[in-house]
Chimera marker file (.cmm) of the C-alpha trace (Angstrom):
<marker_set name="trace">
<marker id="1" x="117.062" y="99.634" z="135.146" r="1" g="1" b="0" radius="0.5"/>
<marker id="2" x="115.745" y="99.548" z="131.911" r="1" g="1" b="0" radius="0.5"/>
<marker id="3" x="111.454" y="97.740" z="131.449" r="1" g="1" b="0" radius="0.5"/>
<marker id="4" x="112.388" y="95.625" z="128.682" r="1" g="1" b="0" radius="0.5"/>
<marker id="5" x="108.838" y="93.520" z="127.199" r="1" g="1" b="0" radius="0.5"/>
<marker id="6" x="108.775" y="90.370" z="125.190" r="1" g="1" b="0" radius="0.5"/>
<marker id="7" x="106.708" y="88.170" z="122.813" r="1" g="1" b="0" radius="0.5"/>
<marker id="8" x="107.283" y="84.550" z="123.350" r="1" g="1" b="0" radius="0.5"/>
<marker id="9" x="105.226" y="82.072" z="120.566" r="1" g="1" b="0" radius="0.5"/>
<marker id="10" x="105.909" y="78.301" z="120.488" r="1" g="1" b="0" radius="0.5"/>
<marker id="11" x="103.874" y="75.712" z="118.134" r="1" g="1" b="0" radius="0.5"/>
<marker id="12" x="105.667" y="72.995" z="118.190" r="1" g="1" b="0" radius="0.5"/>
<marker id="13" x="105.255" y="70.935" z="121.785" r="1" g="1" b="0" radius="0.5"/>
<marker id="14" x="103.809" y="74.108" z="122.726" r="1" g="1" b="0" radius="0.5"/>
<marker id="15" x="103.369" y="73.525" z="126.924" r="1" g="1" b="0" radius="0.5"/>
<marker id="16" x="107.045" y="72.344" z="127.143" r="1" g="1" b="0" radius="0.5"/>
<marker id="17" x="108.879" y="75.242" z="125.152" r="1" g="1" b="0" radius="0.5"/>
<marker id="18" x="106.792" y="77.930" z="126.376" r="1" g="1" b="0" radius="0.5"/>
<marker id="19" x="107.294" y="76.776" z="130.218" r="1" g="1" b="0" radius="0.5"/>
<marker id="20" x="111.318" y="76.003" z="129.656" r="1" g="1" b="0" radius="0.5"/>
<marker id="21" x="111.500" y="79.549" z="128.123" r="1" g="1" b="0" radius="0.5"/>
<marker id="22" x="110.377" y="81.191" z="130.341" r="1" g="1" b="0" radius="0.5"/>
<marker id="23" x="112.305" y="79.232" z="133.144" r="1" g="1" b="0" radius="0.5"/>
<marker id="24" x="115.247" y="80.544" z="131.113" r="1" g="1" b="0" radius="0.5"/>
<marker id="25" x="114.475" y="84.137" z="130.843" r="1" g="1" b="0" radius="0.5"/>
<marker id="26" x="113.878" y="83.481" z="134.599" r="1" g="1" b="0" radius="0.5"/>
<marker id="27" x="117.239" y="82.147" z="135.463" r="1" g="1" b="0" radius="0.5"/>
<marker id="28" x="118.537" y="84.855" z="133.137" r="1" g="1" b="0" radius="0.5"/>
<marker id="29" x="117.004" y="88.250" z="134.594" r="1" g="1" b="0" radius="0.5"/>
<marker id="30" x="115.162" y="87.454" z="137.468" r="1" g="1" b="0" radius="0.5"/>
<marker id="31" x="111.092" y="88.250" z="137.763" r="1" g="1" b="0" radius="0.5"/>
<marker id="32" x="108.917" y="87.983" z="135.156" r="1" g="1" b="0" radius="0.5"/>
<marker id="33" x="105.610" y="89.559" z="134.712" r="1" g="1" b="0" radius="0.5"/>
<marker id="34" x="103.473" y="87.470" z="132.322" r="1" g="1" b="0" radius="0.5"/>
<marker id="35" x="100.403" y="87.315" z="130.431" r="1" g="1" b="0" radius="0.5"/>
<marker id="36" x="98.184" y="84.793" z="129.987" r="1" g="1" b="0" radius="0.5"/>
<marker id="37" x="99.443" y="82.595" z="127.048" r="1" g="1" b="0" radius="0.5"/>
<marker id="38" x="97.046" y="82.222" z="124.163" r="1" g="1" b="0" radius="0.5"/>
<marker id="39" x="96.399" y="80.299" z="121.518" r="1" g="1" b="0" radius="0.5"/>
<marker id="40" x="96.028" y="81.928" z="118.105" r="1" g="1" b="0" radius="0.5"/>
<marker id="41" x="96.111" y="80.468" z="114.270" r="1" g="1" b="0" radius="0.5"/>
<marker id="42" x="99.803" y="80.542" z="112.300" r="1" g="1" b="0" radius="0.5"/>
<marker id="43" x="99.913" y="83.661" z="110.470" r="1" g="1" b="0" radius="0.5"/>
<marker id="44" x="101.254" y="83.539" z="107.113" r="1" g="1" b="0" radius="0.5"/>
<marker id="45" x="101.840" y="79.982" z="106.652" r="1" g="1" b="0" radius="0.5"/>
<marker id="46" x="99.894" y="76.587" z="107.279" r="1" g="1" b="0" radius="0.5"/>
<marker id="47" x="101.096" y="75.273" z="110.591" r="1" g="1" b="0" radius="0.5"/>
<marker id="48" x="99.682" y="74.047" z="114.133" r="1" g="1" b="0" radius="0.5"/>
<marker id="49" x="98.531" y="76.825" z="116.486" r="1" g="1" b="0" radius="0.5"/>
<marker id="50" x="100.674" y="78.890" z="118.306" r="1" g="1" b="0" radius="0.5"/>
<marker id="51" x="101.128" y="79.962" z="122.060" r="1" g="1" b="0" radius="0.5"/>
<marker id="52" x="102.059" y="83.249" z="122.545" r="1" g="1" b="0" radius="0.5"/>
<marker id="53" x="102.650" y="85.405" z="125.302" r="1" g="1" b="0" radius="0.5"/>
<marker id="54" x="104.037" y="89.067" z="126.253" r="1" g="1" b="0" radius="0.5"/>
<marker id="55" x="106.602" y="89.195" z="129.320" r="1" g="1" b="0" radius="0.5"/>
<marker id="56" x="107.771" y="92.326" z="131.037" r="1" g="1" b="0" radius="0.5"/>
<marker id="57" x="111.368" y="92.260" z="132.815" r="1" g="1" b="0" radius="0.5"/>
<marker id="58" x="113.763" y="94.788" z="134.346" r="1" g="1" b="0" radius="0.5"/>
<marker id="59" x="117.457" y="94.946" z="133.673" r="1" g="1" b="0" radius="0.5"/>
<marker id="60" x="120.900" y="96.661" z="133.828" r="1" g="1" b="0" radius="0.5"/>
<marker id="61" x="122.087" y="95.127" z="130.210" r="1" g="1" b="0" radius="0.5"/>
<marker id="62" x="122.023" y="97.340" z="127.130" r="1" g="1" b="0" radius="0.5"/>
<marker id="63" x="119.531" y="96.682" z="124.329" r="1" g="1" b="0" radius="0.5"/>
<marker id="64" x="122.531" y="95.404" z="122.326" r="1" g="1" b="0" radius="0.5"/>
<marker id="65" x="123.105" y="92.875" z="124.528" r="1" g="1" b="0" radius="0.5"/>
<marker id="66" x="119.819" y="91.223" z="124.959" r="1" g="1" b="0" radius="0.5"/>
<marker id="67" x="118.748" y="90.092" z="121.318" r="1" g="1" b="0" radius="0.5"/>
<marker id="68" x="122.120" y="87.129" z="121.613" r="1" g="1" b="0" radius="0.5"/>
<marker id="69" x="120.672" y="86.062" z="125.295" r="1" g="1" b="0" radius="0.5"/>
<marker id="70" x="117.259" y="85.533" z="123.381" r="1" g="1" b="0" radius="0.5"/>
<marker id="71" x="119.059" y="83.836" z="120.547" r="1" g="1" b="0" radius="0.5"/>
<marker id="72" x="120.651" y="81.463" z="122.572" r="1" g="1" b="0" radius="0.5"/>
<marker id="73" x="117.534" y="80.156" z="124.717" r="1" g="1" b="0" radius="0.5"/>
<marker id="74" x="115.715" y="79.851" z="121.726" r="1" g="1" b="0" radius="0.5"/>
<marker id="75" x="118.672" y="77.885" z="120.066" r="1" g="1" b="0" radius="0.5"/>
<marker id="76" x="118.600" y="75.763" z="123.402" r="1" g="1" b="0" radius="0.5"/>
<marker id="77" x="115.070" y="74.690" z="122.424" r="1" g="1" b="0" radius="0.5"/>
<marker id="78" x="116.019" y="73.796" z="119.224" r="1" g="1" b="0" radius="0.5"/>
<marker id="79" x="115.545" y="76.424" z="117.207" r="1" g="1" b="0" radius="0.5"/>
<marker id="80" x="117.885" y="76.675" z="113.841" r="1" g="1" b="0" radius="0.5"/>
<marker id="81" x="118.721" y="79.732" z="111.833" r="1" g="1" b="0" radius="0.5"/>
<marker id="82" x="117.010" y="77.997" z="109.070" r="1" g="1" b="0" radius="0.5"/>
<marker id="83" x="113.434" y="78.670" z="110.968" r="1" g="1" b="0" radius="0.5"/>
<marker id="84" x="112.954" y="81.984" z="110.913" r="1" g="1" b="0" radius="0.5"/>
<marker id="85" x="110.143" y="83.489" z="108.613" r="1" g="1" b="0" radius="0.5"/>
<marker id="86" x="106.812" y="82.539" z="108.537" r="1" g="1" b="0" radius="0.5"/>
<marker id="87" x="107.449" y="78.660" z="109.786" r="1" g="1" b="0" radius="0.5"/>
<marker id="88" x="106.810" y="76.521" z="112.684" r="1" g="1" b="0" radius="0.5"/>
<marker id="89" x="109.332" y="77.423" z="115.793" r="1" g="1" b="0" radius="0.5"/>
<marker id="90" x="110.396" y="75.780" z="119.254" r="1" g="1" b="0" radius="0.5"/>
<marker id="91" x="110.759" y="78.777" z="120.927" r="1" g="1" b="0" radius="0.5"/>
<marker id="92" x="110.518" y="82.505" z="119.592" r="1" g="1" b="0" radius="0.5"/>
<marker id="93" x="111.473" y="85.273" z="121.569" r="1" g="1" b="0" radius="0.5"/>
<marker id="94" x="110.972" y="88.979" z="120.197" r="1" g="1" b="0" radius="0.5"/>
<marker id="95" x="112.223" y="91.875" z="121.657" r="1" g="1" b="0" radius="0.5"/>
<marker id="96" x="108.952" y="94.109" z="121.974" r="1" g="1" b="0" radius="0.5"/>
<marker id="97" x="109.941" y="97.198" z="123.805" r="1" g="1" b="0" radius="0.5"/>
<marker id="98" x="112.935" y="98.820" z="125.657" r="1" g="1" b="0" radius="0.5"/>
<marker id="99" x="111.918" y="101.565" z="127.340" r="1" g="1" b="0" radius="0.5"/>
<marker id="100" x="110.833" y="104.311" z="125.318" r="1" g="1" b="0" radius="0.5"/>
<marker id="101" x="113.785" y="103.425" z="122.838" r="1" g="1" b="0" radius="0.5"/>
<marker id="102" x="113.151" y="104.143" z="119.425" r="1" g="1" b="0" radius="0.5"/>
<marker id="103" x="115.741" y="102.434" z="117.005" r="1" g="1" b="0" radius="0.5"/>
<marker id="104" x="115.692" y="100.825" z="113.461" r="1" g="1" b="0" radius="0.5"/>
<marker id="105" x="119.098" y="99.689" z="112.692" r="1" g="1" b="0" radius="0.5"/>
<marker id="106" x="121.471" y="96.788" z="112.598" r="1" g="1" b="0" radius="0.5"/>
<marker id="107" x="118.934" y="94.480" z="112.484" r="1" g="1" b="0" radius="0.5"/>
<marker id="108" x="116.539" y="96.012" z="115.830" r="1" g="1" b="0" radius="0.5"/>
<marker id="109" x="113.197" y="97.264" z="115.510" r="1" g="1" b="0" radius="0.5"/>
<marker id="110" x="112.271" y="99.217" z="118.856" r="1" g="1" b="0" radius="0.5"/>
<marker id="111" x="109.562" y="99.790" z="119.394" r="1" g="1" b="0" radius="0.5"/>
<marker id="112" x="108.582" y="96.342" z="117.204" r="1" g="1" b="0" radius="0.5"/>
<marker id="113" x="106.244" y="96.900" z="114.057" r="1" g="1" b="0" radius="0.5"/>
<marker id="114" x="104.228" y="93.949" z="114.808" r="1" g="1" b="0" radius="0.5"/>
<marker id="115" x="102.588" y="95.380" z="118.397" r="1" g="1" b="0" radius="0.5"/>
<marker id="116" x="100.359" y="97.586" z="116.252" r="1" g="1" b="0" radius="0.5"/>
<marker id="117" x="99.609" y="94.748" z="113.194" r="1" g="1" b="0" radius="0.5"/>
<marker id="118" x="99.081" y="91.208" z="115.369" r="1" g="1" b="0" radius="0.5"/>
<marker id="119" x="96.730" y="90.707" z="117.988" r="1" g="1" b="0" radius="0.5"/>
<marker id="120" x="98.663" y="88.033" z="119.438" r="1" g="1" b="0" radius="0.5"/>
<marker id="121" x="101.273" y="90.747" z="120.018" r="1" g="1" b="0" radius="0.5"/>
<marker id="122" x="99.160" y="93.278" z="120.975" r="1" g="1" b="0" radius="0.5"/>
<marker id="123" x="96.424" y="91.666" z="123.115" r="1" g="1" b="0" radius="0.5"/>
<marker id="124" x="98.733" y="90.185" z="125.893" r="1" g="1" b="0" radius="0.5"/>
<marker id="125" x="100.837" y="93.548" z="125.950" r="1" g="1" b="0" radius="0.5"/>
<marker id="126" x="97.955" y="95.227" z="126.839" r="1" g="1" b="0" radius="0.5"/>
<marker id="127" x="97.082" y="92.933" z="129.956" r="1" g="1" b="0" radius="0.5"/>
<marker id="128" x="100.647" y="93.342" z="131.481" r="1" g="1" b="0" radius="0.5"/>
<marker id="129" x="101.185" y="97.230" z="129.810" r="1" g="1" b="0" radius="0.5"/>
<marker id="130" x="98.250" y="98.779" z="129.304" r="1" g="1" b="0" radius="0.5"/>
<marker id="131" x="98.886" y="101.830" z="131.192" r="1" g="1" b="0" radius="0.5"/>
<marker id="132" x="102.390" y="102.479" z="128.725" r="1" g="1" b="0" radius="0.5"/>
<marker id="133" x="102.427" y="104.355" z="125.674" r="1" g="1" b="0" radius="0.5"/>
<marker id="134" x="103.656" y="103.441" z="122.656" r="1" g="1" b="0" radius="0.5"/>
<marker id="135" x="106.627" y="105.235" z="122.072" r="1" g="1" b="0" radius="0.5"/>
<marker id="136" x="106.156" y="106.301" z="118.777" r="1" g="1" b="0" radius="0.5"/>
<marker id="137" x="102.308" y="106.750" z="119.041" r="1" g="1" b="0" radius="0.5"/>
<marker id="138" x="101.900" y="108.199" z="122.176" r="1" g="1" b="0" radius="0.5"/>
<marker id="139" x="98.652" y="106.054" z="122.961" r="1" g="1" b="0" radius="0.5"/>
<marker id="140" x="98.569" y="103.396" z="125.882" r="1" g="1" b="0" radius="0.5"/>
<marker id="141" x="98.583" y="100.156" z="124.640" r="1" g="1" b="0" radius="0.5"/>
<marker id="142" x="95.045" y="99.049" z="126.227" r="1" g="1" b="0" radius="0.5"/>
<marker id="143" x="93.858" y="102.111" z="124.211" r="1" g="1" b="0" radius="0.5"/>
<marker id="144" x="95.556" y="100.575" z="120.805" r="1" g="1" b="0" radius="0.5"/>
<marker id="145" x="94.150" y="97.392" z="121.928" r="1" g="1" b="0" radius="0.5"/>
<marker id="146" x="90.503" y="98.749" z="122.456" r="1" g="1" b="0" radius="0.5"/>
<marker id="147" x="90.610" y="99.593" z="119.001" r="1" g="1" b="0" radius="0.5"/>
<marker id="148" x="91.786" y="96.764" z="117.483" r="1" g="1" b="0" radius="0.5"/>
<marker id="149" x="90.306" y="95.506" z="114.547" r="1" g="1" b="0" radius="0.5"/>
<marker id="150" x="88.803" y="92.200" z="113.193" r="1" g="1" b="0" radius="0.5"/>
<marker id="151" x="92.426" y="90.051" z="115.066" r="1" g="1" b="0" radius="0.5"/>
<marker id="152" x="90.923" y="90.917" z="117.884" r="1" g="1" b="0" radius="0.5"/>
<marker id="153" x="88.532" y="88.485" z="118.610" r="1" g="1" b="0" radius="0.5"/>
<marker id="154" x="90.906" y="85.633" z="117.454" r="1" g="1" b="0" radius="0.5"/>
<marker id="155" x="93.037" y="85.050" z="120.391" r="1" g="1" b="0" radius="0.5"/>
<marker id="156" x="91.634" y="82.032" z="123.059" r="1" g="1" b="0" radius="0.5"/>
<marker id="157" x="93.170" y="82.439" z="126.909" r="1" g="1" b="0" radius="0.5"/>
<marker id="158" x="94.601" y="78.904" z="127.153" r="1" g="1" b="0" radius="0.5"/>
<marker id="159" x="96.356" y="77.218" z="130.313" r="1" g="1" b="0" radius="0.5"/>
<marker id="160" x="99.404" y="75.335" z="130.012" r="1" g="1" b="0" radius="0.5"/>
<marker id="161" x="99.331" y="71.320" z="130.581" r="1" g="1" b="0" radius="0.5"/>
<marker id="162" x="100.877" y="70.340" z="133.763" r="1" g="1" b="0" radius="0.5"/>
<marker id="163" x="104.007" y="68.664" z="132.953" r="1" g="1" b="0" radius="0.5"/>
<link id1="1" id2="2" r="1" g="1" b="0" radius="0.2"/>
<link id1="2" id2="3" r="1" g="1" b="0" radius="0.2"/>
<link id1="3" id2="4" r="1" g="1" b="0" radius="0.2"/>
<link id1="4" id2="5" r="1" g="1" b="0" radius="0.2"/>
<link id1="5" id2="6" r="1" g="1" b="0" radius="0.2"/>
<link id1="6" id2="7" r="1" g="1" b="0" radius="0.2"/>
<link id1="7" id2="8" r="1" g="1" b="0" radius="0.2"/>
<link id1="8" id2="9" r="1" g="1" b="0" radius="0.2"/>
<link id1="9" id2="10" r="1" g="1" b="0" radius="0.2"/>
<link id1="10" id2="11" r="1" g="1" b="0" radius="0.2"/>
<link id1="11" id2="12" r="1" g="1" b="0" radius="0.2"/>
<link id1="12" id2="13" r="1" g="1" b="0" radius="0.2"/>
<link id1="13" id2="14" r="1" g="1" b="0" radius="0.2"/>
<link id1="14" id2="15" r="1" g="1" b="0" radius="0.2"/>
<link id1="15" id2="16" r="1" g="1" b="0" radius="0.2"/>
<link id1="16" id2="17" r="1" g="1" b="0" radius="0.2"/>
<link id1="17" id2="18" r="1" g="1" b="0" radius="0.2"/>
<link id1="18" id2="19" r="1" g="1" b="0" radius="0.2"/>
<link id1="19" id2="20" r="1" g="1" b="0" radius="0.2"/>
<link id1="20" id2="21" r="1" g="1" b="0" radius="0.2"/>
<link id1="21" id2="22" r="1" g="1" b="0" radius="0.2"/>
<link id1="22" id2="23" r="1" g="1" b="0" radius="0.2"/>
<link id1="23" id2="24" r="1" g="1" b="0" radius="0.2"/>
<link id1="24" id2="25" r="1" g="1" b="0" radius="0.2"/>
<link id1="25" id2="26" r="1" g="1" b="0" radius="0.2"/>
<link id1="26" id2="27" r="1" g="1" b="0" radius="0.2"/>
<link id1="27" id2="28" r="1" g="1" b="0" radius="0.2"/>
<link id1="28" id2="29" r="1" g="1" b="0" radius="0.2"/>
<link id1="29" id2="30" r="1" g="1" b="0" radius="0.2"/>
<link id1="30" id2="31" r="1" g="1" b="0" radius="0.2"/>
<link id1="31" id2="32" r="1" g="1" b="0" radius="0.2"/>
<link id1="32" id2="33" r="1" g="1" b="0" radius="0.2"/>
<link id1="33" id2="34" r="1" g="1" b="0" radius="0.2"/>
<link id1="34" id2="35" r="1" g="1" b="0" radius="0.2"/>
<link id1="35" id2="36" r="1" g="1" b="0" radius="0.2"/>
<link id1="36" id2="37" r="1" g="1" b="0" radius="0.2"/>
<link id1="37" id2="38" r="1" g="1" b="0" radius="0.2"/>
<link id1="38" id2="39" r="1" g="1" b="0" radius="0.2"/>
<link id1="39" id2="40" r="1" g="1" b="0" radius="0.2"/>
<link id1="40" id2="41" r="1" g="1" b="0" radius="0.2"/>
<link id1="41" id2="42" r="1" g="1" b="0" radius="0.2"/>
<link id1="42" id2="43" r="1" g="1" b="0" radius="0.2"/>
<link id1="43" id2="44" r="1" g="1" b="0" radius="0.2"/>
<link id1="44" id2="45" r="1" g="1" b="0" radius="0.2"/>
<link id1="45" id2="46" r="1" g="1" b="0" radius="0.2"/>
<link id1="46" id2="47" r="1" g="1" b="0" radius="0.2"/>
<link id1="47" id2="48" r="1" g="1" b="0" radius="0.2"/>
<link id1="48" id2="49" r="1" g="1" b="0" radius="0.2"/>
<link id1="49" id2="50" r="1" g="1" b="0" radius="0.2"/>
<link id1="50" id2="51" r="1" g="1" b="0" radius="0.2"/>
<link id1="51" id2="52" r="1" g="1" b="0" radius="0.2"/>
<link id1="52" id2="53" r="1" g="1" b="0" radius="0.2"/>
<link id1="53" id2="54" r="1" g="1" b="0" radius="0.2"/>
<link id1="54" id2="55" r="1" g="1" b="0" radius="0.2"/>
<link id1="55" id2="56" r="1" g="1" b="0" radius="0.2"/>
<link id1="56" id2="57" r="1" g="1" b="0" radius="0.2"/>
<link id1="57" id2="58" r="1" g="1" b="0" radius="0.2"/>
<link id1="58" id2="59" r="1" g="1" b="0" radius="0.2"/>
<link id1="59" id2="60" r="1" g="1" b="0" radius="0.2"/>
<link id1="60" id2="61" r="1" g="1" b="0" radius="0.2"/>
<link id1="61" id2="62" r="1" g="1" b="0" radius="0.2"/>
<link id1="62" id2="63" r="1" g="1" b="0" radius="0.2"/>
<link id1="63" id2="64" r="1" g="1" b="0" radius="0.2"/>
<link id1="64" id2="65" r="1" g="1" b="0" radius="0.2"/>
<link id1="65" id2="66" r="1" g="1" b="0" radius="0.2"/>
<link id1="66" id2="67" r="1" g="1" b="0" radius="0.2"/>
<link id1="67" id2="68" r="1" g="1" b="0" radius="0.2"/>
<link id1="68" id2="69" r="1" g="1" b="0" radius="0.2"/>
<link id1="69" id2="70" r="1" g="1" b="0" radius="0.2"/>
<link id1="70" id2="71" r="1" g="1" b="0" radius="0.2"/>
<link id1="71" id2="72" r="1" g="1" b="0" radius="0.2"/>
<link id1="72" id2="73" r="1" g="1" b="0" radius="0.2"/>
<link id1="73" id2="74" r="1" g="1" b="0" radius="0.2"/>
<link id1="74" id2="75" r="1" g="1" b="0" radius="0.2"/>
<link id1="75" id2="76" r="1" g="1" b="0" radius="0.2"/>
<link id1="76" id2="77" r="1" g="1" b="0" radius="0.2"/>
<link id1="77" id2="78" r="1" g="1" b="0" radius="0.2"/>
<link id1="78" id2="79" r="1" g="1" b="0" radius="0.2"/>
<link id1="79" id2="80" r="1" g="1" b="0" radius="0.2"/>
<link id1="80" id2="81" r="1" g="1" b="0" radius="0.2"/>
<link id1="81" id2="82" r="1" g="1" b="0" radius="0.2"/>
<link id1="82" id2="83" r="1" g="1" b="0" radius="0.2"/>
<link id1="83" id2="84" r="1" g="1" b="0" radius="0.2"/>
<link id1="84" id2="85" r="1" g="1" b="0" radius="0.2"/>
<link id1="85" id2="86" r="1" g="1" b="0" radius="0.2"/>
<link id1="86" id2="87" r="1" g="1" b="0" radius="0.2"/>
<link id1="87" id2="88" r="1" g="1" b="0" radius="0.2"/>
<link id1="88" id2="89" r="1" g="1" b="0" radius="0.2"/>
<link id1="89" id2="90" r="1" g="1" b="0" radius="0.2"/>
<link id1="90" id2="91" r="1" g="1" b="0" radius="0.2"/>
<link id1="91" id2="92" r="1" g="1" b="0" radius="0.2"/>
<link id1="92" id2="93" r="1" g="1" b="0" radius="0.2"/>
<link id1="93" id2="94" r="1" g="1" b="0" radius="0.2"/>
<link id1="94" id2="95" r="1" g="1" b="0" radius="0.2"/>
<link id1="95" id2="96" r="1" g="1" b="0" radius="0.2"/>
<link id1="96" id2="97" r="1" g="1" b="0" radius="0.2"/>
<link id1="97" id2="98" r="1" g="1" b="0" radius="0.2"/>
<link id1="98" id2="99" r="1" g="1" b="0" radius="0.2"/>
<link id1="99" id2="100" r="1" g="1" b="0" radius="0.2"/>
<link id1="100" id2="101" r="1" g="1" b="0" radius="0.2"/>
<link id1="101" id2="102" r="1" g="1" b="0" radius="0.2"/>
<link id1="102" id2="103" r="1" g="1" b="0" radius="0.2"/>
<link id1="103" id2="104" r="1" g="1" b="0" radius="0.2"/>
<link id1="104" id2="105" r="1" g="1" b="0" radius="0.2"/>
<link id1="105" id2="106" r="1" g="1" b="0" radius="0.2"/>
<link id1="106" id2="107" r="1" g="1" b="0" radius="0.2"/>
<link id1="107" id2="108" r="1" g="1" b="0" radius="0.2"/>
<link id1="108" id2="109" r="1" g="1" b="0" radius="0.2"/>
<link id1="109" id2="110" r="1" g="1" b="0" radius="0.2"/>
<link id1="110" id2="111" r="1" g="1" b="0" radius="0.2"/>
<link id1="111" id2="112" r="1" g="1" b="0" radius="0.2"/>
<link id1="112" id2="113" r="1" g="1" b="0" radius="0.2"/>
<link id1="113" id2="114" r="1" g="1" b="0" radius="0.2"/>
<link id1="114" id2="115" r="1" g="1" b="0" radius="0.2"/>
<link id1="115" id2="116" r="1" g="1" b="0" radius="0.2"/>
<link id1="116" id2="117" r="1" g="1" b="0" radius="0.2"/>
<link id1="117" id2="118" r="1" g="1" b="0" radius="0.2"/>
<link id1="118" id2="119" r="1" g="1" b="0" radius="0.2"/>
<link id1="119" id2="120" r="1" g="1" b="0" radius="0.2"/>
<link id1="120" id2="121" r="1" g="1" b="0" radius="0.2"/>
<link id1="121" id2="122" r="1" g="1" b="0" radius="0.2"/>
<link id1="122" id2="123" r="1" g="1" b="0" radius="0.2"/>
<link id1="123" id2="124" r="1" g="1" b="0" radius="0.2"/>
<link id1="124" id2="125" r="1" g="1" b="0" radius="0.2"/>
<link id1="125" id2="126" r="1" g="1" b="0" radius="0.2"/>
<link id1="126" id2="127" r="1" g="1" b="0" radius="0.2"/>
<link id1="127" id2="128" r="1" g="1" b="0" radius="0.2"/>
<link id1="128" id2="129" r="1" g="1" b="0" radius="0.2"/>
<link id1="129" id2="130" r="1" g="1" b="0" radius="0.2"/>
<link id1="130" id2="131" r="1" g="1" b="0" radius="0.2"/>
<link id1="131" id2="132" r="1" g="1" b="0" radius="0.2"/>
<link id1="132" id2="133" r="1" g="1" b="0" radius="0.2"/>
<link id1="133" id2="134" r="1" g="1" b="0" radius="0.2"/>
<link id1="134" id2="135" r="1" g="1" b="0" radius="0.2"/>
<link id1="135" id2="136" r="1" g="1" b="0" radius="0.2"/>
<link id1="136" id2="137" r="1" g="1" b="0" radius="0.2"/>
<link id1="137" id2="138" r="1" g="1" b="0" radius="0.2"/>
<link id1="138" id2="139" r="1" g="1" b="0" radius="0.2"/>
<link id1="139" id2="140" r="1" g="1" b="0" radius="0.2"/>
<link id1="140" id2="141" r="1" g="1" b="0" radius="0.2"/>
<link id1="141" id2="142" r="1" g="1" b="0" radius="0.2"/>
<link id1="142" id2="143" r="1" g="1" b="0" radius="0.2"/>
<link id1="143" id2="144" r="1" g="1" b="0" radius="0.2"/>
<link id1="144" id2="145" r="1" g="1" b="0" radius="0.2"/>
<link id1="145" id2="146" r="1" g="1" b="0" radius="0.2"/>
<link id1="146" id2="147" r="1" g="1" b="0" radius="0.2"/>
<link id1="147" id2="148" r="1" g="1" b="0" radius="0.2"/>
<link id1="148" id2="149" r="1" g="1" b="0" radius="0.2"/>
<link id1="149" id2="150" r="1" g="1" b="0" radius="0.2"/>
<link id1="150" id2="151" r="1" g="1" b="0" radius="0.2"/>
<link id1="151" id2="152" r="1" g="1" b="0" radius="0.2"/>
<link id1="152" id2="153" r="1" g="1" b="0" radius="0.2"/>
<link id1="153" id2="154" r="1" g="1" b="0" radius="0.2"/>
<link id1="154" id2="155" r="1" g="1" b="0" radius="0.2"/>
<link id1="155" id2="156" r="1" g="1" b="0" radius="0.2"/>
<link id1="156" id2="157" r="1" g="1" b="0" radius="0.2"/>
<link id1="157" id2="158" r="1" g="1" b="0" radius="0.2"/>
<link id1="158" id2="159" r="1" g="1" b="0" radius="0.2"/>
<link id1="159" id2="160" r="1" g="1" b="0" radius="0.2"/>
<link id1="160" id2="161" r="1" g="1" b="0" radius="0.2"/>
<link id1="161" id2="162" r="1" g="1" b="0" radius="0.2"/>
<link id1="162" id2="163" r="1" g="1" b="0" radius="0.2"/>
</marker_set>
């Protein structure tokens, strides 16, 4: 079984997307361990706030094989090929870690470049995997997060709206 972690960021009918999506990675692989979700400013662009949150699951499937599963729930909550960049999104699902597996190739990123730049990646990371190390670093990711820069402060523990 392979510890496979996730970002998941929604800013458009934020509550909704973020609660169906993770219903579907449920249905999909089974237990989830979560972070709290938090809200954070759009980076790069002018947009709403986001939601974002890291997820931790186990699996048998190859790293190959999980970046299409992600696709598809996000296309399932609308998301087009046409928003990707720095835009507003449905759903976004990012494949954070897998493993220790260190690849950059055909269009992967392991372990993913923005854990060490965003503190919306790397703050709720740290709450679920703070004991790991980053596989390329060799520091544990509450350690990365403890030294964090001025991102740090910008991320606000939020609960979701009851449906």
């Amino acid at each position: 079984m392979a510890r496979v972690y996730l970002s998941l960021g929604s800013n458009i009918r934020r509550d909704a997307n973020i609660r169906s999506g993770l219903a579907a990675l449920r249905a999909a692989f089974g237990p989830l361990t979560c972070s709290r979700v938090y809200a954070s400013a759009a980076v790069g662009f002018d947009g709403p706030a986001f939601y974002n949150l890291a997820v931790g699951l186990d699996t048998d499937r190859p790293v190959e094989a999980l970046v299409p599963v992600f696709r598809a729930i996000e296309r399932e909550h609308g998301r087009t090929s046409a928003d990707r960049g720095f835009t507003s999104r449905t759903l976004d699902i990012d494949l954070l870690l897998y493993d220790d597996l260190v690849v950059n190739a055909d269009g992967l990123e392991l372990p993913r470049g923005e854990i060490t730049r965003q503190a919306f990646v790397l703050g709720p990371l740290a709450e679920i995997a703070g004991d790991r190390r980053h596989p390329v670093l060799g520091e544990t990711f509450a350690a990365l997060w403890a030294g964090f820069g001025p991102g740090r402060d910008s991320l606000e523990a939020v609960a979701l709206a009851e449906d």
